[in-house]
N, C-alpha and C positions, 0 to 999 in steps of 0.2 A: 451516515446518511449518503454520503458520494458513493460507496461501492454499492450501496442499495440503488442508488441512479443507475447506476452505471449496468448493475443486472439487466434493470428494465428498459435499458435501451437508451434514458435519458441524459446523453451525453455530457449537454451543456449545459445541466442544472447538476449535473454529477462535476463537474470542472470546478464550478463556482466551491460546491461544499470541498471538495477537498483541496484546494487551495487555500482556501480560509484555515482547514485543519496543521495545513503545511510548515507553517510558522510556529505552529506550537506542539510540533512531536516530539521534541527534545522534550518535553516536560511527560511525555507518556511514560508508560513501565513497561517493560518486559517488550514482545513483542510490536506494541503497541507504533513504535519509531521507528520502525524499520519498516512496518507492513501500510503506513501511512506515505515514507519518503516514496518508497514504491509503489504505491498507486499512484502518486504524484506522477513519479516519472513517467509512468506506462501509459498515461490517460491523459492528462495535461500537457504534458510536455511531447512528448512522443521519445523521450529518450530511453530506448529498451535496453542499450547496452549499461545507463544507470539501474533502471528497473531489475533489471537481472542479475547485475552487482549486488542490490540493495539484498533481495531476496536472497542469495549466496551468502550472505553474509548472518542474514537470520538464521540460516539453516547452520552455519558452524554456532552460533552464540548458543542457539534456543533449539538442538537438533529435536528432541522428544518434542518438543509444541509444535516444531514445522511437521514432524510426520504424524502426528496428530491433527493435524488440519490441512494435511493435504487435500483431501476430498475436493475440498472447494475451488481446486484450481482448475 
């Protein structure tokens, strides 16, 4: 729901959902942890240099899924 905010512009109703979500990405699968901490940081927090950690790190874990969903960056 937060990156769906966040599309449409809706900043701080996008902050609220993924901050909620933030707390409990450890319990995601697969991509799911990493593509969460990173929005977090990117949009919430304004920390890019985590955000762009985060994302680097999905791409060595999960390389086939990140290049399969690049598109959406």
């Amino acid at each position: 729901m937060g990156g769906d905010y966040y599309s449409l512009g809706e900043n701080v109703r996008a902050g609220e959902y993924i901050t909620k979500a933030f707390p409990v990405a450890r319990t995601c699968q697969r991509t799911g942890k990493t593509g969460i901490a990173g929005i977090y940081y990117w949009t919430v927090n304004g920390e890019l240099d985590k955000a762009a950690r985060t994302y680097q790190e999905e791409i060595e874990i999960y390389p086939r899924t990140a290049k399969d969903t690049a598109c959406w960056a």
